[in-house]
N, C-alpha and C positions, 0 to 999 in steps of 0.2 A: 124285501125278502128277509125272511128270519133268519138269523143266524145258526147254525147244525149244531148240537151240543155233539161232545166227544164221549163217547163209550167205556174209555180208557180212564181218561179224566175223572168221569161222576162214578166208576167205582171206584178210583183212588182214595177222591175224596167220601165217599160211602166209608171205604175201610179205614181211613184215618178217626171220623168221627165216630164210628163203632168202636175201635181200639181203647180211643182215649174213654168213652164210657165203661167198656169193659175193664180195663187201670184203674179208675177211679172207684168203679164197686167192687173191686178185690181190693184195692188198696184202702179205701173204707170198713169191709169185710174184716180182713186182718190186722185192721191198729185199731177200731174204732168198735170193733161188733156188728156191723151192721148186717142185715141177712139179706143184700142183696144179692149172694150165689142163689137163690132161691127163685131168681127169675132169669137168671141165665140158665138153669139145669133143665126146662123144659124144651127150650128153643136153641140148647147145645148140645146135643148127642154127643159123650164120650166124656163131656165137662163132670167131673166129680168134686165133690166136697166131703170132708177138709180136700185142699186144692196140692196136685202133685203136679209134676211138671206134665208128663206125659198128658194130664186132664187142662191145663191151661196151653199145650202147642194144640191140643186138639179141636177149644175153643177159639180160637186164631183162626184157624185154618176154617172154620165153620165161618166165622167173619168174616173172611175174604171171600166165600162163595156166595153170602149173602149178598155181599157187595154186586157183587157181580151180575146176581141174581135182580138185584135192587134199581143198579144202573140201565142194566136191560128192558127194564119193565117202566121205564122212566124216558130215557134216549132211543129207544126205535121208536113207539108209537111218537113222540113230540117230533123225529125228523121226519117219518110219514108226513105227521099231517100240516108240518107246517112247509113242506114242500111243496104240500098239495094244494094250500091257500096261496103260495104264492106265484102258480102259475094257473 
């Protein structure tokens, strides 16, 4: 029988690895130049550039519903069906 993955779990870890990407291209962004706000501003509602605080909690919080979002769409369908092969 397969093992259940945890719901909680795989967006935790969704949200840690999205985070640390998002720190690294603003931290990028602002010592280095880099323009990657420029692929955060489509797929962050509310994220603005130059970056203020209010535009980077709002990027945050857009991250953790992806997660969420991400974890769901990954952990239900794989404990369905591996439920299902195993009985």
């Amino acid at each position: 029988m397969a093992p259940k993955l945890n719901l909680r779990a795989v967006a935790i870890t969704l949200f840690i690895a999205l985070e640390i990407s998002y720190f690294l291209c603003i931290a990028g962004d602002l010592l280095f130049g880099w323009t990657m706000y420029q692929a955060w501003m489509p797929v962050l509602p509310g994220f603005i550039w130059p970056l203020t605080l209010g535009g980077f909690l709002v990027g945050l919080l857009w991250l953790a519903l992806y997660s969420v979002y991400g974890a769901a769409l990954i952990v239900l369908p794989y404990n369905y069906f591996s439920r299902r092969e195993a009985v």
